[in-house]
N, CA, C and O atoms as a DFTB+ gen file, in Angstrom:
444 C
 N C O
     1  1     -33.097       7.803     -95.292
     2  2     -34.236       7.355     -96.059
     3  2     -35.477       8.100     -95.574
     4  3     -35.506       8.246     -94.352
     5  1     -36.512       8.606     -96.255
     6  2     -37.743       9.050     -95.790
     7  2     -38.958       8.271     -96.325
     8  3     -38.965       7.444     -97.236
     9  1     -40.028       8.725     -95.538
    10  2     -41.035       7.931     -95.149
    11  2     -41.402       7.820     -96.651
    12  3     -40.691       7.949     -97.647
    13  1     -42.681       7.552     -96.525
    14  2     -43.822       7.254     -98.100
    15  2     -44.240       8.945     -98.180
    16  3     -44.140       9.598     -99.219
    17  1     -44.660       9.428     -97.047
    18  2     -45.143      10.517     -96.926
    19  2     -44.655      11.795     -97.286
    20  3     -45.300      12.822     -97.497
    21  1     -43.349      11.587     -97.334
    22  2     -42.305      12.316     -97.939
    23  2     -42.327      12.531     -99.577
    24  3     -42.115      13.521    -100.277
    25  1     -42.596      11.484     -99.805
    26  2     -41.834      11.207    -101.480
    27  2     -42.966      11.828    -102.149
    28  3     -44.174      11.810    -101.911
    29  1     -41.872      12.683    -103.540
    30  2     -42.793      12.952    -104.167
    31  2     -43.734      11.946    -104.935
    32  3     -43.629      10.732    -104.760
    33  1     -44.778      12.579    -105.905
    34  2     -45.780      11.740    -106.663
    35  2     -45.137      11.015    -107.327
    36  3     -43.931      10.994    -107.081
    37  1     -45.571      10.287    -108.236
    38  2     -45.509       8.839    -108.721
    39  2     -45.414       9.851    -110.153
    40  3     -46.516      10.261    -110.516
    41  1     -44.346      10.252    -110.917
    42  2     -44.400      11.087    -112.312
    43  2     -45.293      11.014    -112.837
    44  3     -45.628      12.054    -113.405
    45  1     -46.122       9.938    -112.973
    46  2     -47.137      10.032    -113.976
    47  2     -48.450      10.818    -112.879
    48  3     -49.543      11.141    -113.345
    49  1     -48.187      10.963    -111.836
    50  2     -49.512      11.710    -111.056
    51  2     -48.934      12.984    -111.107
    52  3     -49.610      13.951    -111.461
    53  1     -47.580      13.107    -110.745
    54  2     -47.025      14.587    -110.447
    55  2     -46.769      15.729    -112.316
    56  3     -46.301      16.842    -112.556
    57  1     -47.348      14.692    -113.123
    58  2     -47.185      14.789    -114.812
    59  2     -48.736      15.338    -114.647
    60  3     -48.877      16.561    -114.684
    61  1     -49.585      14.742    -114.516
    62  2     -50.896      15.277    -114.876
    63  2     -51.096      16.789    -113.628
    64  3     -52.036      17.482    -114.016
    65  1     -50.751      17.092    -112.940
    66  2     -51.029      18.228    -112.065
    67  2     -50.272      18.923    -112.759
    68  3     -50.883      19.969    -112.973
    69  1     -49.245      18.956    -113.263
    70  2     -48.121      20.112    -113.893
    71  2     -48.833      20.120    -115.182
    72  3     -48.557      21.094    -115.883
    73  1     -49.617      19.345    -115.637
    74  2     -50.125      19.768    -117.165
    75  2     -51.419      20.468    -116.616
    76  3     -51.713      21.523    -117.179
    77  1     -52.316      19.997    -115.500
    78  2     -53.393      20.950    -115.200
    79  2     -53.091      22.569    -114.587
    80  3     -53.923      23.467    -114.717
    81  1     -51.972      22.728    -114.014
    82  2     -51.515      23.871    -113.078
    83  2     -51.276      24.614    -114.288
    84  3     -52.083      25.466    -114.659
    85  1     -49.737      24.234    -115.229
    86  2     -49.156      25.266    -115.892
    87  2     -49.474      25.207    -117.293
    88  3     -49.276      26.032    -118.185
    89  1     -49.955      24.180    -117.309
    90  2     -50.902      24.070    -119.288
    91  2     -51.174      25.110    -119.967
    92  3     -50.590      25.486    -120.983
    93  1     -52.577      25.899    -119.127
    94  2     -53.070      27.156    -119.869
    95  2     -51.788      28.229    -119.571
    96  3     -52.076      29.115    -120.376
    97  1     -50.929      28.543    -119.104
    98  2     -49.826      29.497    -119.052
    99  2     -49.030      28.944    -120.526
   100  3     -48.908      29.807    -121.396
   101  1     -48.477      27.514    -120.842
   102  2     -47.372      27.245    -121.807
   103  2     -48.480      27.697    -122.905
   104  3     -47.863      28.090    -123.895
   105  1     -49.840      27.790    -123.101
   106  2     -50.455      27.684    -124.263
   107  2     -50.453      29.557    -124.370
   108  3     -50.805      30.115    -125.409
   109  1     -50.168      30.051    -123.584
   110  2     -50.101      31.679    -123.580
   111  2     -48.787      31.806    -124.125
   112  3     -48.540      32.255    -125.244
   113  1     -47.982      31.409    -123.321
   114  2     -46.731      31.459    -124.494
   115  2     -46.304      31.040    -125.350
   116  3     -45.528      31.778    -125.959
   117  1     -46.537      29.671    -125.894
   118  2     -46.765      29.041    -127.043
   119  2     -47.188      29.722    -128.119
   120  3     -46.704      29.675    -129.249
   121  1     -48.323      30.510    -127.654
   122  2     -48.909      31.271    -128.512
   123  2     -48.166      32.527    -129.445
   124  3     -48.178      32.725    -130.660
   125  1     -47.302      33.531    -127.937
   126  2     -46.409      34.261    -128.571
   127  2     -45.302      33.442    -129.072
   128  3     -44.401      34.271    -129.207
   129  1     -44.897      32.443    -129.384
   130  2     -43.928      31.862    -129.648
   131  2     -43.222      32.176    -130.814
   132  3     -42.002      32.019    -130.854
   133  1     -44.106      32.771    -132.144
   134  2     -43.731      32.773    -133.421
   135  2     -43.651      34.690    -133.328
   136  3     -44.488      35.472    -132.877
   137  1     -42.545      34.908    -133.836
   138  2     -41.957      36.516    -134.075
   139  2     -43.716      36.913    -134.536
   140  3     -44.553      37.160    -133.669
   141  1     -44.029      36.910    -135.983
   142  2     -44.986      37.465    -136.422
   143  2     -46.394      37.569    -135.622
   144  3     -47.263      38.439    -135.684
   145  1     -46.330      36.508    -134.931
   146  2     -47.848      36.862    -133.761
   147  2     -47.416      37.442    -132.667
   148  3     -48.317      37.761    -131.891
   149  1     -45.905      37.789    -132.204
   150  2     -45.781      38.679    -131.350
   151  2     -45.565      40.017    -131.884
   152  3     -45.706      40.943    -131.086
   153  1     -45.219      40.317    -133.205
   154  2     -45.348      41.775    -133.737
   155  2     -47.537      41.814    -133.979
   156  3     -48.229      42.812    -133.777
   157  1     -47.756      41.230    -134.170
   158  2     -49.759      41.125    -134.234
   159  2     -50.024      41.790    -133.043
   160  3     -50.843      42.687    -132.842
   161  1     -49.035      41.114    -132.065
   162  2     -49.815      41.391    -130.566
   163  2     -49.234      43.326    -130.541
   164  3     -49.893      44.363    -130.622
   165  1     -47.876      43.092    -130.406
   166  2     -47.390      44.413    -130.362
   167  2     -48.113      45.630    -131.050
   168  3     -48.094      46.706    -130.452
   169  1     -48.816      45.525    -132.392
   170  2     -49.232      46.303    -132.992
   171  2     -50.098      46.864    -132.138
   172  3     -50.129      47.999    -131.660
   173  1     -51.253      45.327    -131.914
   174  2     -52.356      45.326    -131.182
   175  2     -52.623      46.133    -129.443
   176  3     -53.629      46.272    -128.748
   177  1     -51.653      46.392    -129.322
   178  2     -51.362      46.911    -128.173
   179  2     -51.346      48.825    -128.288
   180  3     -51.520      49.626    -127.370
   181  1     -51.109      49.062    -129.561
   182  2     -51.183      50.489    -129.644
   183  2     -52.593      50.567    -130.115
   184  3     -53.140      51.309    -129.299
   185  1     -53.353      50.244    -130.882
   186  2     -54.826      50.087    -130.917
   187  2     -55.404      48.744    -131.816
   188  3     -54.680      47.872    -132.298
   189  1     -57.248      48.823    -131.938
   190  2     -57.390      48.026    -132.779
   191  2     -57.533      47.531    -134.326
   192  3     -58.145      48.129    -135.211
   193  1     -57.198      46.947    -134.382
   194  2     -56.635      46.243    -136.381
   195  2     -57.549      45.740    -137.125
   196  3     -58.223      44.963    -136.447
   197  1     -58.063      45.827    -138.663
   198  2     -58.521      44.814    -139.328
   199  2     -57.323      43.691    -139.673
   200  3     -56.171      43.800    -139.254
   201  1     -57.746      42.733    -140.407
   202  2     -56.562      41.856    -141.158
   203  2     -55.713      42.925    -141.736
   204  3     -54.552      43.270    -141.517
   205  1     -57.037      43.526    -142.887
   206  2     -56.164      44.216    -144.140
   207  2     -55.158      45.629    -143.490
   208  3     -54.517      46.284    -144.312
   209  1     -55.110      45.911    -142.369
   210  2     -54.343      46.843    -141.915
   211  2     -53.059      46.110    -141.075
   212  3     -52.107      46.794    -140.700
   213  1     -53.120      44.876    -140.857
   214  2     -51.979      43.968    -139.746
   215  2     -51.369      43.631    -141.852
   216  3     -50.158      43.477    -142.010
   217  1     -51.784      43.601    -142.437
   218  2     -51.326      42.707    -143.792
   219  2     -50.350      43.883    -144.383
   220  3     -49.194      43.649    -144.734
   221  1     -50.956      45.169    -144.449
   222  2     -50.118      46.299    -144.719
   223  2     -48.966      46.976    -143.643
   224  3     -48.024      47.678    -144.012
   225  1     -49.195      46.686    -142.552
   226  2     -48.284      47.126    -140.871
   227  2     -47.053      46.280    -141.213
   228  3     -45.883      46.565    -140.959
   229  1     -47.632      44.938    -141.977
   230  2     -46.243      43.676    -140.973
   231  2     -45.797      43.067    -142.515
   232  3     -44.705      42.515    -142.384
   233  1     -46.117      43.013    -143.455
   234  2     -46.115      43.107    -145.045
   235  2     -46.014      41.319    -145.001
   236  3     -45.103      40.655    -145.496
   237  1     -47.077      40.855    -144.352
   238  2     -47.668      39.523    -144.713
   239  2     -48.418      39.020    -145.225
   240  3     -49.369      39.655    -144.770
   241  1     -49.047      38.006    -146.170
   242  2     -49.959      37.695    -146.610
   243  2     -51.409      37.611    -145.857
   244  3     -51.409      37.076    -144.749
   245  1     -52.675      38.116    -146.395
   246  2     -53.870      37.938    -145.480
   247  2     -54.053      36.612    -144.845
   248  3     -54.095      36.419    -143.630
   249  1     -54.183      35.499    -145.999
   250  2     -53.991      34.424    -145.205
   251  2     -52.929      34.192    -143.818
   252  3     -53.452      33.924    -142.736
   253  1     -51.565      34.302    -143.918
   254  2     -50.904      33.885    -143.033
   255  2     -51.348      34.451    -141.724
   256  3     -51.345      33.867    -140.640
   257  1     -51.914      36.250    -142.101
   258  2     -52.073      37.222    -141.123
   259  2     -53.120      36.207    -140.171
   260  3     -52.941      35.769    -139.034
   261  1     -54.359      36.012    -141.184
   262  2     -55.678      35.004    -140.212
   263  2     -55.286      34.165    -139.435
   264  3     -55.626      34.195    -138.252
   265  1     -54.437      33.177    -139.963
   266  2     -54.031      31.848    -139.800
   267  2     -53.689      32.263    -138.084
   268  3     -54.246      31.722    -137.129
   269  1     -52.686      33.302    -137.999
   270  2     -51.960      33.273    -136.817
   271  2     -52.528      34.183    -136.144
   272  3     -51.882      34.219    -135.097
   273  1     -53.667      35.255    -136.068
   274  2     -54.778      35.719    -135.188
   275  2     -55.741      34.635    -134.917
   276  3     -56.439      34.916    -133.943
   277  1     -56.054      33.344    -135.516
   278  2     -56.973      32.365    -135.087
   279  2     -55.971      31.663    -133.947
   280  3     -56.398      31.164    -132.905
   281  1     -54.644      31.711    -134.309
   282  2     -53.891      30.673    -132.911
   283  2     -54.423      32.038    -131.885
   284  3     -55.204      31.942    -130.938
   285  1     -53.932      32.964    -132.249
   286  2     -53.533      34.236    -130.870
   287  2     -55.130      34.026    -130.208
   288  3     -55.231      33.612    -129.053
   289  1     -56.730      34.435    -131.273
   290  2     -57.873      34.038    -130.197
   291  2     -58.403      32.988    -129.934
   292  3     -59.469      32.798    -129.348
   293  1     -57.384      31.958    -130.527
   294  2     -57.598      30.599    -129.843
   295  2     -57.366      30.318    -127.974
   296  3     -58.112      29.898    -127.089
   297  1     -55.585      30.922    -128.019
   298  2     -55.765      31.155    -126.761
   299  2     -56.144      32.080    -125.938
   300  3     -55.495      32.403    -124.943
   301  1     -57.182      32.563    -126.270
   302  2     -57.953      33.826    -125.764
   303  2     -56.575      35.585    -125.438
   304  3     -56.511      36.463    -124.578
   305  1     -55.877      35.286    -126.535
   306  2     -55.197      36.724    -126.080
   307  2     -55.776      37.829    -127.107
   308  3     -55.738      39.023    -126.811
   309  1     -56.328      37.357    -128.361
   310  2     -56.951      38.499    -128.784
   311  2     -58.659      38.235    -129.491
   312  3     -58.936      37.169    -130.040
   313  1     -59.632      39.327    -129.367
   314  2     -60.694      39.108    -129.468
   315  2     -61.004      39.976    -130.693
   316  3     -60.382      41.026    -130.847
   317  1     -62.184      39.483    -131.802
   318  2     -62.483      39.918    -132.827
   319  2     -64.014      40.349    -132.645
   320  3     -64.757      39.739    -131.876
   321  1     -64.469      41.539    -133.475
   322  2     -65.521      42.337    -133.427
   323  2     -65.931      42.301    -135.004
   324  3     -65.151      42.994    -135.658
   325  1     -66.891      41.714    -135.753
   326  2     -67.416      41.616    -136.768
   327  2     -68.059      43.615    -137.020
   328  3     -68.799      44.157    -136.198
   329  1     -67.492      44.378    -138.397
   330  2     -67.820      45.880    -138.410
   331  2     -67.685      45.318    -140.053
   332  3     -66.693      45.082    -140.742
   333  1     -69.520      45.198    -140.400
   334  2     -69.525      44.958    -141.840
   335  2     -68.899      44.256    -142.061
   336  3     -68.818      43.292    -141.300
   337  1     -67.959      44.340    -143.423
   338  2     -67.415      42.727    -144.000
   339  2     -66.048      42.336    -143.326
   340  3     -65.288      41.415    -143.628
   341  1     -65.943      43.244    -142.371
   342  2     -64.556      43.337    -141.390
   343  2     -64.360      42.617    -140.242
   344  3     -65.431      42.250    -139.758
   345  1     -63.346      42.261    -139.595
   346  2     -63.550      41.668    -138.328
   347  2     -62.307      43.276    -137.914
   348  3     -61.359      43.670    -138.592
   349  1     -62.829      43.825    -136.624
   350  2     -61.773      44.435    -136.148
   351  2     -61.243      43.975    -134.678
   352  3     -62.088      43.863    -133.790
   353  1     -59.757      43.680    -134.362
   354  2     -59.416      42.729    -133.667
   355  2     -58.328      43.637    -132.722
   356  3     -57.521      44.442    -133.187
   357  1     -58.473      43.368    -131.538
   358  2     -58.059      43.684    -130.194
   359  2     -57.705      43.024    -129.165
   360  3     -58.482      42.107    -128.900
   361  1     -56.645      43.159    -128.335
   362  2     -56.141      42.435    -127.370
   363  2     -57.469      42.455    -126.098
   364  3     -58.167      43.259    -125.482
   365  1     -57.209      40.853    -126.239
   366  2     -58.391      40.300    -124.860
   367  2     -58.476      41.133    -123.984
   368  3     -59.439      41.890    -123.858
   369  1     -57.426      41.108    -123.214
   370  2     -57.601      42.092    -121.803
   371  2     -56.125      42.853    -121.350
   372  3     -55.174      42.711    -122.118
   373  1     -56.001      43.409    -120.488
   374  2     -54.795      44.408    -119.821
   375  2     -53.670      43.235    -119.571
   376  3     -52.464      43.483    -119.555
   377  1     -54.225      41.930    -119.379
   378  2     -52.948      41.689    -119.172
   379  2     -52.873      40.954    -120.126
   380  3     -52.254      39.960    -119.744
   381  1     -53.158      40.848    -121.214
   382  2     -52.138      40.104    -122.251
   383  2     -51.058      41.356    -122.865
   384  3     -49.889      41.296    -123.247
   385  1     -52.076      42.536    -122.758
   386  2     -50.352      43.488    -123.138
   387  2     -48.900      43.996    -121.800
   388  3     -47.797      44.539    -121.747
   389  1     -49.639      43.528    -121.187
   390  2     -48.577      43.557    -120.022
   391  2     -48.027      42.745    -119.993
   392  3     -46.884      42.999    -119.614
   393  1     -48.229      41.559    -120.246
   394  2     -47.537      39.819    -120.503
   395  2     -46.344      40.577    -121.778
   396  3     -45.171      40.925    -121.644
   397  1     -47.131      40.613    -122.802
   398  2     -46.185      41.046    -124.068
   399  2     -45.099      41.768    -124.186
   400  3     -44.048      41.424    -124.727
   401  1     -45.407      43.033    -123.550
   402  2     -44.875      44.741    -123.286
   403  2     -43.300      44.698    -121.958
   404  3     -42.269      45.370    -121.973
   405  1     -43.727      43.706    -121.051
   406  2     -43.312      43.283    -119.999
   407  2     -41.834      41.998    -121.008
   408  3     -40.644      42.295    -121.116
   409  1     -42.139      41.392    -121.262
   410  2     -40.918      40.393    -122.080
   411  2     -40.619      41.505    -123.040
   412  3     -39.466      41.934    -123.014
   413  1     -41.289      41.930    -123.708
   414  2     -40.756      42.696    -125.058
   415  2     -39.223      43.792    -124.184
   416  3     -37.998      43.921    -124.193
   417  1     -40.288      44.241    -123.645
   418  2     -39.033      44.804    -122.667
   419  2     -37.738      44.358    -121.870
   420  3     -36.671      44.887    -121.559
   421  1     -38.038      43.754    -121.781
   422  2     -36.754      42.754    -121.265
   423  2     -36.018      42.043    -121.953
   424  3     -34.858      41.769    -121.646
   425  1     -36.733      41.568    -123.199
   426  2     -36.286      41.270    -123.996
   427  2     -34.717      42.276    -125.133
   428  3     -33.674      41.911    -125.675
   429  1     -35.312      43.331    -124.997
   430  2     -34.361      44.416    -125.251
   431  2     -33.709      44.560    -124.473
   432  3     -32.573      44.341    -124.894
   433  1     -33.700      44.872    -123.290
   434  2     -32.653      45.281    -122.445
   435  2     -31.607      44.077    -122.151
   436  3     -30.659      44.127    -121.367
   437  1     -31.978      43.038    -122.921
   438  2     -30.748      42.127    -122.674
   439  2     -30.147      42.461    -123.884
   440  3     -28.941      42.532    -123.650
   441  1     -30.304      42.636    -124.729
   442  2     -29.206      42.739    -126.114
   443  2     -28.390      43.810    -125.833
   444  3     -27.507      44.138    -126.625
């Protein structure tokens, strides 16, 4: 038997630290979760996109295209630049394409 001092938290304490620790990480992958916002990101990784060029790249509707660049700079992986009636849109920083590029890759080499 071990002490009090031993034991882990009480789930509902050791529940709220695992949602503060690894939260913003599941919401990074959450994010890539759907094929089409990980081909957004992929594109995004060779340079930067309007909608109307991710709509012609990935042959999706503009709407759907928005819909799922508002999840991607929701969780801060990609950032938009207003150019006239355009938004032109780019990956946040170095490591969200290394996050991407890094699974994408591995991802292949298992098949």
């Amino acid at each position: 038997m071990t002490s009090s001092a031993e034991q882990p938290p009480a789930p509902s304490a050791a529940r709220g630290v695992i949602d503060r620790q690894y939260g913003p990480v599941s919401e990074v992958f959450g994010a890539l979760a759907s094929p089409l916002r990980a081909a957004i990101i992929h594109r995004l990784t060779v340079r930067d996109h309007t909608v109307a060029e991710l709509v012609n790249l990935l042959g999706a509707t503009q709407p759907l295209i928005s819909q799922h660049l508002g999840r991607l700079r929701h969780a801060g992986l990609v950032d938009g630049e207003r150019q006239g009636r355009q938004i032109l849109y780019r990956i946040a920083d170095d490591h969200v394409a290394h996050i991407f590029l890094d699974a994408y890759q591995h991802s292949a080499e298992r098949e």
